[in-house]
C-alpha positions, 0 to 999 in steps of 0.5 A: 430502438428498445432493448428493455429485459423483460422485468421492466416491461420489455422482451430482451431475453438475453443475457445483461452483458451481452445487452449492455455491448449491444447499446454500447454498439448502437450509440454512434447511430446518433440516438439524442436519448438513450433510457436506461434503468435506475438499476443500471450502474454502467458509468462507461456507458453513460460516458459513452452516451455523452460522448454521443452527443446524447443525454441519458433517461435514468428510468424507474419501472413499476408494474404492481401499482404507483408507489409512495412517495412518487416524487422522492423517487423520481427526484433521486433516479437523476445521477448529474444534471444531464440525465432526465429522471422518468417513472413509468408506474402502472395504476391498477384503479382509479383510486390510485390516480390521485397519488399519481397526480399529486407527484406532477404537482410536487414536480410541477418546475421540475424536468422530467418524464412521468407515466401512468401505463395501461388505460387507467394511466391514458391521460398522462400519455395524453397530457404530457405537456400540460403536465409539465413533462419532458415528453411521452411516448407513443408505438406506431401500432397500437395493437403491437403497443411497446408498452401498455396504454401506448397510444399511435402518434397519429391519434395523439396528434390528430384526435388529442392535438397533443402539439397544440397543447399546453399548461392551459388547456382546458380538460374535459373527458368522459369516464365509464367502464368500459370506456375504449370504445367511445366514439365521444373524444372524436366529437368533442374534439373535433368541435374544439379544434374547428372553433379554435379552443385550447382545449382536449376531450379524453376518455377516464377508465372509471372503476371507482365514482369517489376517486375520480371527483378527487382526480377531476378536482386535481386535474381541473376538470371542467366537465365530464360525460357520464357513461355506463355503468356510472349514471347513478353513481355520481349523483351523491357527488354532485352539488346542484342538479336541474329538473330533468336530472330531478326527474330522471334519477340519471346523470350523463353531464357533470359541470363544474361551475365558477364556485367549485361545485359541480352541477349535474344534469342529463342530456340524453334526453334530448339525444334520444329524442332528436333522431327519432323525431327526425327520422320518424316522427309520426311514431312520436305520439301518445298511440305508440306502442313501444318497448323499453329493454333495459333498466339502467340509467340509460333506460331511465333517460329513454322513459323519461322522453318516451313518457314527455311524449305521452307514450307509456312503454313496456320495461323488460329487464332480466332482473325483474326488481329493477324492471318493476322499479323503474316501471312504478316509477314512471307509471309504466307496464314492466316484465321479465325475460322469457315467453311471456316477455316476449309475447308482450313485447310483440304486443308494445312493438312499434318502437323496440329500444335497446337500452342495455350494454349488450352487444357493445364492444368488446363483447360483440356477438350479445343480443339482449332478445336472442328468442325474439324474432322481428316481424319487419314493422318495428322500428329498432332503437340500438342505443349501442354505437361501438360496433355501429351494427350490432347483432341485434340491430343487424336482425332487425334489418334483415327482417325489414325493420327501420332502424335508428343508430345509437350513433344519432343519439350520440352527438345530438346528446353531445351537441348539448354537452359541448355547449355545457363545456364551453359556452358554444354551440357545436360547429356544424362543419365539425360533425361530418369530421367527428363521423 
């Protein structure tokens, strides 16, 4: 049961009093725990509390950011050894993480109940064993979340194994904005937990690269996955990188490796190829004619394939710049948007790829080619998973087209991560689970 006012995040809009008599009136229900605010000064009903048998959370709110001095705060919250001290701060970005993490390690030995609220403080629900706290909090809906970033107890226990956790589990996750829709930590963790691993995949809501190398490095991250719009972004960070990644300018797997550094590289290509050659491979050939929508660093990666495989593809992307960028440097045709896009895009159709964010949740009604209309012989590559149909996949199947999953792409590419993380080939039993 909650009765929280309104200022801490809560929807009591009654008066103090009146609230006060109400918690008083609950306690004989038995409740181990009841959590009051660090400004409630109420010794009767703190008394009452103990005298219930229960122990009390003195609890501290702050919805504009992680204050300084974190640790202090949460120390002094406590009035007498019985009570547990928990801070509840709201990190409104990536840079505000270290500060965060830098108050578990301050309060490592120490009881207590430390959160970050809202999707860029998930981890710390996630985590909270391994983080040295008391415990965390979850809602039964998450659409009808208690408070913000509350995951249901269901995906905390089955997705994240949070019972199986511990100080030693190992972290990898993956980071992008946005970044809720990844399918990935049903993957990976999936392949842990058939292979018996002490460890835990989670999703990083990213919105500043430089920040998140000092969190992976707080944390102990022992690698990453790389989604948009970051595939470029980390490549200043990296310590070492192989051929591929040389090549592709592209990274979509960060590693950290004995010495500290990290090393860099990209998988994608391999993911990208894999369904293909599997689903069609006799469009694997130097004589397709394929286009490529996008330029981004998902896009990099599919040319880079498509030309390992002879094939010279068409780039379209709505800024003509970076079309003509990414083109030049892969020796391939490129255009923009408009009639004369679209008419040679019919003219490099057998193989059309969607290599853009377009479409992918939450925005779902985007098609990145309102104007083209499928002839039915293309084969459509959507490399958006998050809706598994999106509407431009959806057209192509109603014309008659082929088409390919970005979901395939998705765990041929992980497969080749997860042996990165953990030295071990995916367990095949763990992908029908993971899908």
């Amino acid at each position: 049961m909650a009765v929280r006012r309104q200022r801490d995040g809560g929807k009591w809009k009654g008066k103090e009093a009146d609230r006060r008599r109400l918690l008083a009136r609950s306690l004989p229900g038995g409740y181990a725990y009841v959590d009051l605010e660090e400004d409630l000064d109420d010794p009767a009903l703190d008394e009452a509390v103990i005298r219930a048998g229960g122990r009390v959370i003195r609890s501290l709110y702050d919805f504009r950011g992680v204050p300084e001095r974190l640790a202090e705060r949460c120390r002094n919250l406590a009035r007498g050894p019985a009570e547990i001290p928990k801070a509840a701060v709201m990190p409104g970005s990536t840079k505000d993480l270290p500060r965060l993490i830098d108050a578990y390690r301050q309060l490592e030995s120490e009881e207590k109940i430390l959160i970050g609220m809202g999707e860029f403080g998930l981890f710390s629900r996630i985590l909270a064993t391994k983080l040295g706290c008391f415990l965390t909090f979850c809602s039964v809906s998450e659409t009808q979340a208690a408070a913000p970033g509350h995951l249901d107890p269901q995906k905390l226990v089955e997705l994240y194994r949070f019972r199986e956790q511990d100080r030693d589990t190992f972290l990898c996750g993956v980071i992008g904005q946005p970044i809720a829709h990844s399918r990935s930590p049903e993957f990976h963790n999936h392949g842990y937990e058939a292979l018996g691993l002490n460890g835990v995949y989670i999703p990083f809501l990213v919105d500043d690269v430089p920040s998140f190398f000092r969190v992976a490095g707080l944390l102990d991250i022992r690698g990453f996955s790389v989604t948009m719009p970051h595939k470029q972004a980390v490549l200043p960070h990296l310590d070492e990188r192989d051929g591929v990644l040389e090549k592709i300018g592209a990274c979509n797997t960060v590693v950290r490796r004995e010495g500290g550094g990290w090393f860099g590289t990209n998988t994608d290509v391999e993911g990208f190829l894999a369904p293909l050659a599997a689903e069609v491979p006799d469009l694997l050939k130097s004589e397709t004619r394929a286009t490529v929508i996008g330029a981004g660093g998902g896009a990099r990666s599919v040319v880079y394939a498509l030309r390992s495989r002879g094939i010279r593809p068409l780039i379209i992307n709505r800024t003509i710049e970076k079309a003509r960028a990414l083109a030049e440097l892969f020796d391939c045709e490129w255009s923009g948007f408009g009639g004369e896009g679209l008419a040679r895009i019919r003219e490099n159709s057998d193989l059309i790829v969607q290599a853009t964010g377009v479409g992918m949740e939450p925005e779902t009604e985007g098609d990145p080619l309102p104007d083209y209309r499928f002839s039915g012989a293309e084969v459509v590559y959507d490399l958006v998973y998050q809706p598994l149909v999106t509407v431009f996949r959806k057209r192509a199947q109603v014309a008659g087209c082929r088409t390919v999953s970005g979901l395939d792409m998705l765990f041929a590419q992980g497969a080749a991560q997860f042996e990165h993380y953990t030295g071990q080939a995916y367990p095949r039993e763990a992908l029908d689970h993971a899908k």
